[in-house]
C-alpha positions as CSV (number, residue, x, y, z in Angstrom):
1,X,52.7,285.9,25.5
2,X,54.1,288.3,23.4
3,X,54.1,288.2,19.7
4,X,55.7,290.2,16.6
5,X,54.5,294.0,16.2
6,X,53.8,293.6,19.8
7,X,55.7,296.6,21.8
8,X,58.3,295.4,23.6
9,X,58.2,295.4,27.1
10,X,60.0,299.1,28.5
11,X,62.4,297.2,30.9
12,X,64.5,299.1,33.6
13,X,67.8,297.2,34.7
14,X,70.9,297.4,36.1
15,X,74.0,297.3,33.3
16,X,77.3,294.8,34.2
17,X,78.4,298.1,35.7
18,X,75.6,298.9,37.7
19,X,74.0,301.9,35.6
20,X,70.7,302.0,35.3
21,X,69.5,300.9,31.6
22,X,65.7,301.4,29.8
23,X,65.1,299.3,27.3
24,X,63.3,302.7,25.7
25,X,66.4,304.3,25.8
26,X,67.1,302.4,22.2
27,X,63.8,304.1,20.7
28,X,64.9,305.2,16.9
29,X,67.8,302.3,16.9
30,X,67.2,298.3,16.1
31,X,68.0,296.3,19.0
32,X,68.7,292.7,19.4
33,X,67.8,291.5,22.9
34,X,69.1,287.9,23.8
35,X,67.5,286.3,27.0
36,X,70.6,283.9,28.4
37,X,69.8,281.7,31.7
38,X,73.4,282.0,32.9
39,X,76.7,283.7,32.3
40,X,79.8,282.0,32.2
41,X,78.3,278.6,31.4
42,X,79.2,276.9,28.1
43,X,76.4,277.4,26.1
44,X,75.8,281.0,27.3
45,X,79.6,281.8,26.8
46,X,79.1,280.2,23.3
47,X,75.9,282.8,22.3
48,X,78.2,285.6,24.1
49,X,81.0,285.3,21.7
50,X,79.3,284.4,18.5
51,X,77.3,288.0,19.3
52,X,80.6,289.3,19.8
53,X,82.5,288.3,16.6
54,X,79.7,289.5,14.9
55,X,79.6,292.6,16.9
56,X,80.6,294.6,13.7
57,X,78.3,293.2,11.0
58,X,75.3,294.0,13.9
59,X,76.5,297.8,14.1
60,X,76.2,297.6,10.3
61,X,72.9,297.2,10.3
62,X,72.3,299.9,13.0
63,X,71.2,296.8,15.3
64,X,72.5,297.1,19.6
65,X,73.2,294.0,20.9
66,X,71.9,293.4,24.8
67,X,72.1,290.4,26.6
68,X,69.7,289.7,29.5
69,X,70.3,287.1,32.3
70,X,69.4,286.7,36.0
71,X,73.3,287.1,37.6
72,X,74.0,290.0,39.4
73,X,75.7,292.8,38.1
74,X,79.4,291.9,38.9
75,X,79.2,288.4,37.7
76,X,77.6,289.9,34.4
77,X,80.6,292.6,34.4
78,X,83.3,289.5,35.4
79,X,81.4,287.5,32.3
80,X,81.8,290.8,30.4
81,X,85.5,291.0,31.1
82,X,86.5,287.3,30.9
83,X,85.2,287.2,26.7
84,X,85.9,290.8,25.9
85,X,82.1,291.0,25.1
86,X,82.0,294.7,23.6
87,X,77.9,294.4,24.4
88,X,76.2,295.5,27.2
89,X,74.5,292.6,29.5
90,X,71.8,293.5,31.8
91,X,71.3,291.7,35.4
92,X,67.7,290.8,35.8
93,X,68.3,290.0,39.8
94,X,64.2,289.4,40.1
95,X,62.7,288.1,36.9
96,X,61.3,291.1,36.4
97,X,62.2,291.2,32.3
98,X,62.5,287.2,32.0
99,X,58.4,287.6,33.5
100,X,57.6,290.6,31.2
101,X,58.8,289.5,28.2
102,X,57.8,285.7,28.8
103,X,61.0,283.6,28.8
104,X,60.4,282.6,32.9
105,X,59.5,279.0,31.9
106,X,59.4,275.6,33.6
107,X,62.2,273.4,32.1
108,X,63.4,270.2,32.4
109,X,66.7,269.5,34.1
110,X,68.0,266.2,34.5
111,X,64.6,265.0,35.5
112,X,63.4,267.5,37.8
113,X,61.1,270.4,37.2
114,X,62.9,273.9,37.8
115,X,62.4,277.4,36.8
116,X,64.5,279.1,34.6
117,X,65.3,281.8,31.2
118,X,64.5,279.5,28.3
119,X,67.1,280.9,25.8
120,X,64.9,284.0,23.6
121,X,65.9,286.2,21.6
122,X,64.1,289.7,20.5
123,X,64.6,291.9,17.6
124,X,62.9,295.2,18.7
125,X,62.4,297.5,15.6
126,X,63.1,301.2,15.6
127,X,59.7,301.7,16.8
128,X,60.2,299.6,19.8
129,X,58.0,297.2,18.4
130,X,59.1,293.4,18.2
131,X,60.0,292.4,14.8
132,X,61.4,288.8,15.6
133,X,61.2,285.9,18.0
134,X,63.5,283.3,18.2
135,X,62.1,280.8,20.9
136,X,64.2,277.5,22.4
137,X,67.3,279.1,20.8
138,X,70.2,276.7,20.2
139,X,73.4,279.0,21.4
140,X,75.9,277.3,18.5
141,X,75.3,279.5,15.3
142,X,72.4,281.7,16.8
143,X,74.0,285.0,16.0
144,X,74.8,284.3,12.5
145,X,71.2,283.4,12.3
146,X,69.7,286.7,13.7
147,X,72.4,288.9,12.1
148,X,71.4,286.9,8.0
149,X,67.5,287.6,8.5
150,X,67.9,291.4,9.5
């Protein structure tokens, strides 16, 4: 399990329009990763837009907003589209980041057991290094949370 001045995970993916993206790529910048389990579904479209409103006030701080879910890349880029999200969201198609930075949990869904991204967020420091977790994140009012303690 990762923990805070732990380096984050240097995660390759493909963007919503199909570009490859490292996660390394941000070294030097603050980056606020958000782990969502699926796009277009209220809660996540909630997160999405609160990030988005706040878009400006993140820049401000020199913080990159990235979103992380398991849809492909054209649902990510039709999610994209749909909100105007001016972010970039990253399709993890195999679990590979959800695994690597620990958010591939067993949850609870209407009784039954399943498998799936327990909402995370990650603020990675300049350094790459993880300055924040936000575990079991509760999409309404999240981004305003993150964006008050950076």
């Amino acid at each position: 399990m990762l923990k805070v001045g732990d380096p984050a995970p240097d995660i390759a993916l493909r963007t919503d329009a199909g570009v490859e993206f490292h996660l390394s790529a941000l070294k030097g910048r603050r980056a606020v990763l958000y782990f969502y389990p699926r796009a277009d579904t209220p809660g996540c479209t909630t997160e999405a837009c609160e990030f988005r409103d706040a878009i400006p006030k993140f820049a401000s701080k020199g913080a990159a907003v990235i979103g992380v879910s398991p849809d492909k890349p054209p649902a990510q880029a039709k999610f994209k589209r749909k909100y105007d999200l001016p972010f970039t969201l990253l399709a993890d198609e195999d679990k590979a980041a959800a695994l690597a930075f620990g958010v591939w949990k067993e949850k609870n869904m209407y009784g039954r057991k399943v498998m799936g991204i327990e909402r995370t967020t990650f603020v990675i420091g300049a350094d790459g290094a993880i300055e924040k977790i936000y575990a079991k994140v509760k999409a309404k009012g999240h981004a305003a949370t993150v964006l008050e303690e950076l």
